[in-house]
N, C-alpha and C positions, 0 to 999 in steps of 0.2 A: 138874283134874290135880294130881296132890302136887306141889310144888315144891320136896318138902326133899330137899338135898343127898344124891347115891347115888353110889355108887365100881362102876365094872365089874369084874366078875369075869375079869379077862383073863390070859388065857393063851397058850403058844405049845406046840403039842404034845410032848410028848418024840420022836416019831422024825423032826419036823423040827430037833431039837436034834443029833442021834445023824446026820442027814444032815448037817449043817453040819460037825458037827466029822469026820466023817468025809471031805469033801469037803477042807474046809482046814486041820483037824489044829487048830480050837478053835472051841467054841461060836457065839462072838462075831465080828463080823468086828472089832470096833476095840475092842481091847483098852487105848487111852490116849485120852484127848483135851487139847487142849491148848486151856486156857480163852483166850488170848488172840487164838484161833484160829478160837473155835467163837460161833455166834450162836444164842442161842434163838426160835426164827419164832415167832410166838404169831397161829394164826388164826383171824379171825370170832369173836373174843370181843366181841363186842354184846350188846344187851339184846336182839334180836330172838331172837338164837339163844339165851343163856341163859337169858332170864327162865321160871320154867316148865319147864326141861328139866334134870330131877335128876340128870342125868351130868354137864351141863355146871353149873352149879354144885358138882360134886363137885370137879372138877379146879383151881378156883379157888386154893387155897391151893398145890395144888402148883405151879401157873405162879409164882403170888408168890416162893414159897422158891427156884424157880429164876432165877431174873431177880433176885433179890437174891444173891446168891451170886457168878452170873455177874456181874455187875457188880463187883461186888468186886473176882475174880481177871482183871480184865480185858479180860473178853469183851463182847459183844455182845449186847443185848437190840431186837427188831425186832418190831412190832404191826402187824399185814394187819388191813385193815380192809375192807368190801364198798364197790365205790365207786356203787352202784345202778345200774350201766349195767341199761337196759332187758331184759327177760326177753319171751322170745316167749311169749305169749296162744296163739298154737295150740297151743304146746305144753305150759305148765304148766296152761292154761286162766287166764283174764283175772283172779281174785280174785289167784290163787297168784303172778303173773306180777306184780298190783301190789304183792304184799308183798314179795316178793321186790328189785323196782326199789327197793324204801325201807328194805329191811334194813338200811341203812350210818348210815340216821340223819342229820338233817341239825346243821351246827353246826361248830365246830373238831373238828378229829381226834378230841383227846385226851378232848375232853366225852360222844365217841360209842362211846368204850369201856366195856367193864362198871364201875357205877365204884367195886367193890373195888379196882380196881388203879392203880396209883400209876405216872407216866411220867414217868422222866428224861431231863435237856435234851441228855445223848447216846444216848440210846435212837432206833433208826429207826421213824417213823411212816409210813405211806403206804396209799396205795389198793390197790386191784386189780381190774381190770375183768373175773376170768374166774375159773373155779374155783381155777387154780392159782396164787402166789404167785409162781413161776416160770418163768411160760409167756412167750415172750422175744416184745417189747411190749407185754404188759397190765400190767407192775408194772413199779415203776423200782428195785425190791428187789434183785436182782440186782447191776446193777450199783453199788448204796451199799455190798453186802456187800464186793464184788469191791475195790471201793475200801478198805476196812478190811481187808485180807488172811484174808478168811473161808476156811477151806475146809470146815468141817463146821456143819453144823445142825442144830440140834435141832427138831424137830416137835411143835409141840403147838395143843389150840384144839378145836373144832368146825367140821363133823360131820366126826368120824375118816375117814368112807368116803366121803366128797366133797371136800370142800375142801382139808381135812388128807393125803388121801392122793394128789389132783391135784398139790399143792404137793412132797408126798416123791416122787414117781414124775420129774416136772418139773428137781427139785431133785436127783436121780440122775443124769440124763440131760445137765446142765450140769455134772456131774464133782464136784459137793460127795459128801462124804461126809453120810449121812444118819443121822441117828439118831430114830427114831418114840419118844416118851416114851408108855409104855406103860399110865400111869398121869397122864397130863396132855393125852389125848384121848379126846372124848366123843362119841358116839354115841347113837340114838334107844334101842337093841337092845344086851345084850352077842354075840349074833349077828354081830351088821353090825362092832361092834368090832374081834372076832378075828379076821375073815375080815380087813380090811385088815390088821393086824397079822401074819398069817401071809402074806399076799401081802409086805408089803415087806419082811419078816426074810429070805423066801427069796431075793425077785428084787432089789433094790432100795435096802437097806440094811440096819441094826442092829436091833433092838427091846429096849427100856431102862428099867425103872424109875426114878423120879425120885432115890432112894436112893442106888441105882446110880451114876446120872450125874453124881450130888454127886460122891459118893466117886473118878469117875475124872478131873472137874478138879478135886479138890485133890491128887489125884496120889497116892492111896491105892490 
């Protein structure tokens, strides 16, 4: 397999653009964010999931420029990790089901991330025992945001239409305001990318290049 870094060609249609803002009278649903407010999720960035997989080492640089920024103006940087709770062998079949139990890596947290990236001593670390980041008991994410007065999150990490999108969908439904970085989650497929992307811009929340979401916490 190539393992050199690829960028998705993602997209959100124009007549889901043309329904949005016809529905609430602008593109976007969150036209501001307020960095001392907003947390960037960063999930399943392991070597399991990226080593090998030229989307998810695409998006590498853009997590880093976000998580350095966000830090800066005050906000919130938070890293999911798989915590290898056991996988059912009926169902992925016994090979898939043991990789999958040891995706998270064993060791300190911090040593079991990819390790371009660099973790400050206010940054949140933590497990997750189930697809989503925010399915309420299997991460204690939740409640550290909730303690820091989070209301909005940013979504980034691998794979876009599993993990990444269990955690925006999750993370909807607990009242955060969402925002999917469009360009800092990875996927097998640009298929599989846009199809969640076009699911959560409709139902769910925002969809945002990293650009973008610079430019709206620093209040540009």
């Amino acid at each position: 397999m190539n393992s050199s870094p690829r960028t998705h060609a993602w997209r959100i249609e124009d007549r889901e653009y043309a329904r949005q803002q016809q529905r609430r009278g602008r593109r976007h649903a969150y036209e501001n964010l307020v960095a001392e407010r907003t947390a960037l999720v960063v999930i399943d960035m392991v070597p399991f999931f990226v080593a090998g997989m030229p989307y998810a080492l695409g998006i590498v640089d853009n997590i880093t420029r976000l998580a350095t920024a966000l830090r800066v103006l005050g906000g919130a940087v938070a890293w999911v990790l798989p915590a290898g709770t056991p996988a059912r062998p009926d169902f992925y079949g016994p090979e898939a089901a043991r990789a999958l139990r040891e995706s998270g890596g064993t060791g300190p947290l911090r040593e079991r991330l990819w390790p371009e990236f660099q973790v400050h001593d206010r940054d949140v670390l933590v497990e997750k025992t189930a697809a989503s980041a925010f399915f309420p008991g299997r991460c204690p994410l939740p409640e550290l945001l909730d303690h820091r007065g989070i209301d909005t999150v940013l979504i980034a990490g691998t794979v876009t239409n599993v993990c990444c999108e269990s955690s925006a969908r999750d993370a909807a439904a607990l009242g955060y305001r969402v925002v999917m970085l469009a360009d800092a989650n990875a996927a097998r497929r640009d298929e599989d990318h846009n199809a969640t992307l076009h699911t959560i811009y409709r139902t769910f929340g925002d969809v945002r290049p990293t650009g973008e979401v610079l430019e709206l916490l620093r209040g540009r």
